[in-house]
N, C-alpha and C positions, 0 to 999 in steps of 0.2 A: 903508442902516441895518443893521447889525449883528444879527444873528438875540439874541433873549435867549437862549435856550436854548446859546447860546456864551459868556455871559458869566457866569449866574446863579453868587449863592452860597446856600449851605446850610449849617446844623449838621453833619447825618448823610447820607450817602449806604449805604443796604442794599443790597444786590447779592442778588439772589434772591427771590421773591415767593413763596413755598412757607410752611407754616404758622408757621413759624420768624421768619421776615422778616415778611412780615403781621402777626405780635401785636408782635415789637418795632417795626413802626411805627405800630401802634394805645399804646401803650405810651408811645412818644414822642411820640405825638401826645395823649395825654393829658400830657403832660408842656409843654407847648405848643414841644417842640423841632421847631426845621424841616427837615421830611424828606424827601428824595425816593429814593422805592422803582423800582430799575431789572432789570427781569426780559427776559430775552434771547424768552421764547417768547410768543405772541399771546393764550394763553388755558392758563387749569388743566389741567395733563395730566389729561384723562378718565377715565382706569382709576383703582382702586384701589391704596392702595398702602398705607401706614400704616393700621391697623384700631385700633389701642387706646389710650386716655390715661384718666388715673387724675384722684385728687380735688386734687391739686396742680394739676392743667392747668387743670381746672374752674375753679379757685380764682381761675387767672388770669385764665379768657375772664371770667368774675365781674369782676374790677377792670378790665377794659378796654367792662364792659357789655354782654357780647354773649355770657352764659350763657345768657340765655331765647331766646335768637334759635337756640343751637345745639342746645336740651334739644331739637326737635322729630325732631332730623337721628340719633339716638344710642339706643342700647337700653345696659343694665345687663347685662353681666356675671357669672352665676354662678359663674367662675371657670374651673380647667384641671386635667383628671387624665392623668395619663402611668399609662398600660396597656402592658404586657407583649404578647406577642406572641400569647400567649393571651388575652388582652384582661380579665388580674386588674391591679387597679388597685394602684400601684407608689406613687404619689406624690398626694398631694388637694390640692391648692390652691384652693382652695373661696372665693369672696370674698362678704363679707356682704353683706347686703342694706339693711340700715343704712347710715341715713348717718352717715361718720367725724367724729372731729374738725375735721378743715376745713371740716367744712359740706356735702360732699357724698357722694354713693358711690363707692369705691374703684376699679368699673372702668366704663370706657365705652366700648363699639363702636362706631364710626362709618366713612362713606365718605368718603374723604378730601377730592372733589370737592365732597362736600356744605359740608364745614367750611370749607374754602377759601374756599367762593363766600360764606360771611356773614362770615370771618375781610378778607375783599379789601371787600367793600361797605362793614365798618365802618371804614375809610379815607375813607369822603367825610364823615365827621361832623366831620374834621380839615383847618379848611383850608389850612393849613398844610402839611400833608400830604401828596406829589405819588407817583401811580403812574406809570410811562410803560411799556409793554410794549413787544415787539420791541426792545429796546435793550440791544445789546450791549456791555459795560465791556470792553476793549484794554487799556488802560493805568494804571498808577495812578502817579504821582509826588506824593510826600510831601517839606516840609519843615517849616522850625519853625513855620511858622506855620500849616500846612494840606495838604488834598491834591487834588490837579489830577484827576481822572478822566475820561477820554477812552473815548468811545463813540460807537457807530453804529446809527443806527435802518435795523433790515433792515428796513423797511417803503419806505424810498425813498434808502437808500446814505451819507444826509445824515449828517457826524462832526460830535458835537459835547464839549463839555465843559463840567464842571460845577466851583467850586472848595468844600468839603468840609472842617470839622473834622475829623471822623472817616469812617472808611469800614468798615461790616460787613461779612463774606464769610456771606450766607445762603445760599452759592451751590453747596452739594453736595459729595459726594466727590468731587467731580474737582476745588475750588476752585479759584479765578483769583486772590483774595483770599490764597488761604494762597499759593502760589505766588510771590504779589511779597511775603506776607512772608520769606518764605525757611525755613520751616517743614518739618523733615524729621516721618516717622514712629512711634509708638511702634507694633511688633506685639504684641497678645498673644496671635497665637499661632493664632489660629482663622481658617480661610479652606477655606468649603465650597461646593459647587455645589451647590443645592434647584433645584426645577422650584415655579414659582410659579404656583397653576392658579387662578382667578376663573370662578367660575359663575352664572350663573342659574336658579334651578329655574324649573320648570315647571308641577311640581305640589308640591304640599305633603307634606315629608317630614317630620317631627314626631320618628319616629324616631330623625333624624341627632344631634339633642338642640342644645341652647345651649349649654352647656357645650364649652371650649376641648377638643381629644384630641389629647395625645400618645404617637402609637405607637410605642414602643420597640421596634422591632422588629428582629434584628441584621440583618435581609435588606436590609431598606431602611424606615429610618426614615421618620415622616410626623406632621404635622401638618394636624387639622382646625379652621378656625376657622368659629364661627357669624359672620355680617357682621350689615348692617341688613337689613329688609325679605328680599327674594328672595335674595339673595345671600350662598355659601357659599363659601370659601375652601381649600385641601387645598394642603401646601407637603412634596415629596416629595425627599428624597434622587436626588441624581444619581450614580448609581455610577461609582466612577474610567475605567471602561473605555468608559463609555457617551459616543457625542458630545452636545454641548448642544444641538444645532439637532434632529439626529434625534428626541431624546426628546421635543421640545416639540412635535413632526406629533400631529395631532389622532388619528390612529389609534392612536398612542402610547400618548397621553394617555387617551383612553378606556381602554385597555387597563390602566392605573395604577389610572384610578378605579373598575374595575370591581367590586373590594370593595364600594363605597360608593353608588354611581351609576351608572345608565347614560344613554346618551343618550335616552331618552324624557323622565328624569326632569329635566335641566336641559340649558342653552345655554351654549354656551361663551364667555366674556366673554376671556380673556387667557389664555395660558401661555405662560411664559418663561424661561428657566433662569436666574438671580441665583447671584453668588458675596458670602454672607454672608460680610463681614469683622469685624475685632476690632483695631482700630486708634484712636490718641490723640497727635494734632497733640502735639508737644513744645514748640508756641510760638503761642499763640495770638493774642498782644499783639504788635507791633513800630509802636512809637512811635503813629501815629495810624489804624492797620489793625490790627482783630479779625476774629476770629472766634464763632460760633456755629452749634449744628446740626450737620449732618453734616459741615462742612468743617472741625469741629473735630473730631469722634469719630465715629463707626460702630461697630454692634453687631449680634450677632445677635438675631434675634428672636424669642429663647423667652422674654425676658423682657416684652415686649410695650412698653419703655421708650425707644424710640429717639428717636421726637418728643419726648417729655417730659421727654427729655435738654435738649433743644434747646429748650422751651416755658420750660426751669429758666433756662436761658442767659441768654435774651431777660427774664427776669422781673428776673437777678440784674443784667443789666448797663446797661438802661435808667434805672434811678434814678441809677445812679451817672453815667452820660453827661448829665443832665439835670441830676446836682448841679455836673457841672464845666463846663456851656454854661450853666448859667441862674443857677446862686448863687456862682461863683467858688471853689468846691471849686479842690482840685490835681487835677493829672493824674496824680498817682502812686496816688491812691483807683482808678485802674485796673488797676494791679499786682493787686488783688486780686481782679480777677475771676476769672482762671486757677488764683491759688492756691486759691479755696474752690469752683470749679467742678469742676477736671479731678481733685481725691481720688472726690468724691461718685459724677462718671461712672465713674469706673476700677471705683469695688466695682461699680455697676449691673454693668458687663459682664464684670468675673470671674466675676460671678453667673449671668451668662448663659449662659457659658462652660461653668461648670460643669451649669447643665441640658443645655447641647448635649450635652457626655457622658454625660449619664444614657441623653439621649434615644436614642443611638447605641451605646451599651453592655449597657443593658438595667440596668445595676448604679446604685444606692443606695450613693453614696458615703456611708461611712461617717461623713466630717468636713462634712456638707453643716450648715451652722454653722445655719440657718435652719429644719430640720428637726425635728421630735420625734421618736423611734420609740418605737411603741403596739406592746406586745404583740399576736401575731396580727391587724395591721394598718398598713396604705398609711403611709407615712412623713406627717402633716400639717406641710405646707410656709406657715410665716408668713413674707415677705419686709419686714421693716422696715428704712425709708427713708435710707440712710447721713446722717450729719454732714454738714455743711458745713465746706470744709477750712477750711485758718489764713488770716486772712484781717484780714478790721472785729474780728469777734466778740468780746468782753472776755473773755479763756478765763480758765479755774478758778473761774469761778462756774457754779452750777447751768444746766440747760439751757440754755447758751451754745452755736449753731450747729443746735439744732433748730427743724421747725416750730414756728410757733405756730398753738393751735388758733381756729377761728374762732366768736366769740364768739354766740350769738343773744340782740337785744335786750329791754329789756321791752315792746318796741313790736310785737314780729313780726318786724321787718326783720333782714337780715343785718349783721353788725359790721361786715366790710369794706367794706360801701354805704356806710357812715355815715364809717370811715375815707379810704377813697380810694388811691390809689396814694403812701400817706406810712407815714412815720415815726409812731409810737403808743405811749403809756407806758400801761401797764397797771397799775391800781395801787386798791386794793380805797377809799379817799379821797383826795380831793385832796393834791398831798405839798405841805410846807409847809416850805422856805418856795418860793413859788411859783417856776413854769417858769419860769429865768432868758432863756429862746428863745422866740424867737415861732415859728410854724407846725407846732410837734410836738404831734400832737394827743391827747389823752388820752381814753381809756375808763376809768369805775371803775365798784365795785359799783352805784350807781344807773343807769350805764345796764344791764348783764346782770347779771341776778344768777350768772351761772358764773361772773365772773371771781374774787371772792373764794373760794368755795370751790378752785378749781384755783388760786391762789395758796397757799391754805394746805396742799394735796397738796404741792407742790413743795418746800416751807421757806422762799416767800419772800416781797416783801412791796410787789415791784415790777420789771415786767421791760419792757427795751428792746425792740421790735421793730421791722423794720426795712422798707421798702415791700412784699419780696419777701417778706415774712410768716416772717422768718427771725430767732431771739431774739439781737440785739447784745448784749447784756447784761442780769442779774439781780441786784438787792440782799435782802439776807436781815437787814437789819438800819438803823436809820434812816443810819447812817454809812456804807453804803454805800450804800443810795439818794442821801447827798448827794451820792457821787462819781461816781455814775451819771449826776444830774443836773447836776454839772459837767463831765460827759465830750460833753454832750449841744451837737453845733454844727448849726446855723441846717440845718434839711433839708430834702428836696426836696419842696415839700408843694403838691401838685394837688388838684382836687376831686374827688371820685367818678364814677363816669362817669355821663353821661346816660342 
């Protein structure tokens, strides 16, 4: 008899089990698309890696129901000042302490092992859903009607395959995924060596502060980050002369942090030399093989954005995978996943870009577009959230391609609980004449009272928005809400999560 595991099919096949992969198939598996998630290593790489995701991420572990499960694992954020070498402070980035319009706070620390392991358990709520570790994807062969995936479980040499709608590449800067799509590079331009140091204290430094520090310093830049609980982070310039393996000897190392720390005060958990890149796949899509995550972009990490590139990805491209396996969408509603994702990442890492120079120059560019300057004071740095490129969006109406914010009801609960991973018309009374669609679900002023007032800030008087909490379109007038609500086809509409 035939092994199944040689024969099965599926919707989607992910390639990568990293935070990336984990939420698009919590994503889809609220979508009831059937998935199977194929990860080459046995268990979550242990150390740290990714520290920071913002109120957009939030937003999503929220619709995939596994916010409260992550608030326990994450501390808030005070923000990041970049100090001079004399340690006067250059630049504030200061992040509130308020919760924003999506509902939560702007920054969040975490250990990435932690997120993982409740990002990987909320997979078995899906059964649908399949993990298999140790299994290596080889091969991909696609045609019209699907893709063959062929792999090898290194746990005992057995090849098998799978046959696959689509296939993800969650699978890293070295992709397998982009590779057979045939996907060259975009550089822009940034490629440096940091010494990546993970610590543990020992005793309680208080001192060190929460607060992000970047040292501009011309000798050799550095970053300190506060982590969760015991754990402090310091990401140090590798000077060109210097090898990478020598600098990472612990005698080294100690000798780097010894501004900061010494070894009484903590344990050394990792240090590694990483070459931060600034690179954007030129082809995400090739017929039934995506990408998302790092195998489509990399960035430095002064912006703290790199997962939350990849969290945007997995939010933007699950609905639309789910509208064209489950309600008979086209295939071509995939075209736009690259166009309205790869503008959004690109300003993220120009942006990045441009702090890396700060932070290596010591100088306050003068065109840093995000920036204020205060007489006789630190430049305050407000980073808001690029557009989403061209795409679904109904452009030349109001807030077309921004967030939307998230509403709170008169009940207590959150909007998005009550919405779901769907499609939602906002709109201050029911429009008339009624939703010609079934499953688009509507909020008005009787369930929150904010939605009518932020309708009437805006000029308008009803707006699209779209599962990944992103505005399709706005009417400012009843003739254009009716066009709005003729533009409006049958969407992909799940229930909230459990």
């Amino acid at each position: 008899m035939q092994d199944k595991s040689t024969t099965e099919d599926c919707d989607v096949v992910i390639v990568g089990r990293g935070p990336v992969g984990a939420t698009l198939a919590n994503l889809l598996g609220l979508c009831g698309v059937r998935t199977l998630v194929l990860e080459r290593e046995a268990r979550s790489y242990h150390l740290p890696r990714a520290v920071h995701f913002d109120d957009e991420c939030m937003r999503v572990f929220q619709t995939i129901g596994l916010a409260d499960a992550i608030l326990p694992h994450v501390i808030l954020s005070p923000g990041m000042l970049f100090l001079d070498a004399s340690g006067k402070m250059l630049l504030d980035w200061s992040r509130p302490q308020t919760l924003t319009p999506m509902g939560w706070n702007l920054s969040y620390r975490f250990h990435q092992p932690d997120l993982e392991d409740v990002l990987i358990g909320g997979l078995a709520r899906w059964p649908h859903v399949t993990l298999r570790s140790r299994c290596d994807v080889f091969a991909l062969d696609q045609d019209e009607t699907g893709v063959r995936v062929r792999y090898e479980d290194l746990s005992n040499g057995k090849l098998s395959e799978v046959r696959a709608s689509y296939v993800i590449g969650c699978d890293g800067a070295r992709s397998l995924v982009r590779r057979f799509i045939g996907s060259g590079m975009d550089d822009l331009g940034f490629h440096e060596r940091w010494l990546v140091i993970d610590v543990l204290l020992k005793r309680a430094r208080d001192d060190l502060g929460d607060y992000s520090l970047q040292h501009c310093d011309p000798r050799r830049p550095a970053t300190y980050v506060r982590g969760t609980g015991s754990r402090r982070r310091w990401e140090i310039t590798v000077l060109p002369a210097e090898d990478s393996n020598e600098v990472a000897q612990p005698a080294k190392v100690w000798e780097l942090l010894s501004r900061w720390i010494a070894p009484e005060d903590a344990e050394l958990e990792r240090a590694a030399v990483y070459t931060f890149h600034s690179v954007i796949a030129q082809q995400w899509r090739n017929g039934r093989l995506l990408l998302a995550g790092d195998s489509a972009h990399q960035t430095p990490p002064f912006l703290g954005q790199g997962m939350c590139a990849g969290i945007r990805d997995a939010a933007n491209l699950a609905w639309k995978l789910a509208a064209i396996i489950g309600d008979g969408a086209s295939a071509d509603l995939l075209d736009t996943y690259q166009s309205e994702r790869q503008p959004h990442v690109r300003e993220f890492i120009e942006l990045a870009i441009r702090l890396g120079g700060v932070i290596n120059t010591k100088a306050i560019e003068a065109g840093l577009a995000a920036g204020q300057v205060r007489e006789n004071a630190p430049v305050k740095l407000q980073v808001k959230k690029p557009l989403l490129g061209p795409g679904l969006a109904l452009r030349d109406l109001p807030l077309t391609g921004h967030l939307a914010p998230q509403f709170m009801l008169k009940n207590g609960s959150r909007g998005d609980d009550r919405i779901g991973y769907s499609h939602v018309l906002l709109v201050e009374s029911l429009p008339r004449p009624a939703l010609p669609k079934a499953g688009m679900k509507i909020l008005t002023s009787d369930d929150s009272e904010g939605i009518g007032p932020w309708l009437r800030e805006h000029g308008i008087i009803a707006a699209w928005v779209r599962p990944d909490r992103y505005i399709h379109g706005t009417a400012r007038n009843d003739a254009e809400l009716d066009r709005l609500i003729a533009a409006i086809t049958p969407p992909t509409h799940v229930p909230s999560a459990a």
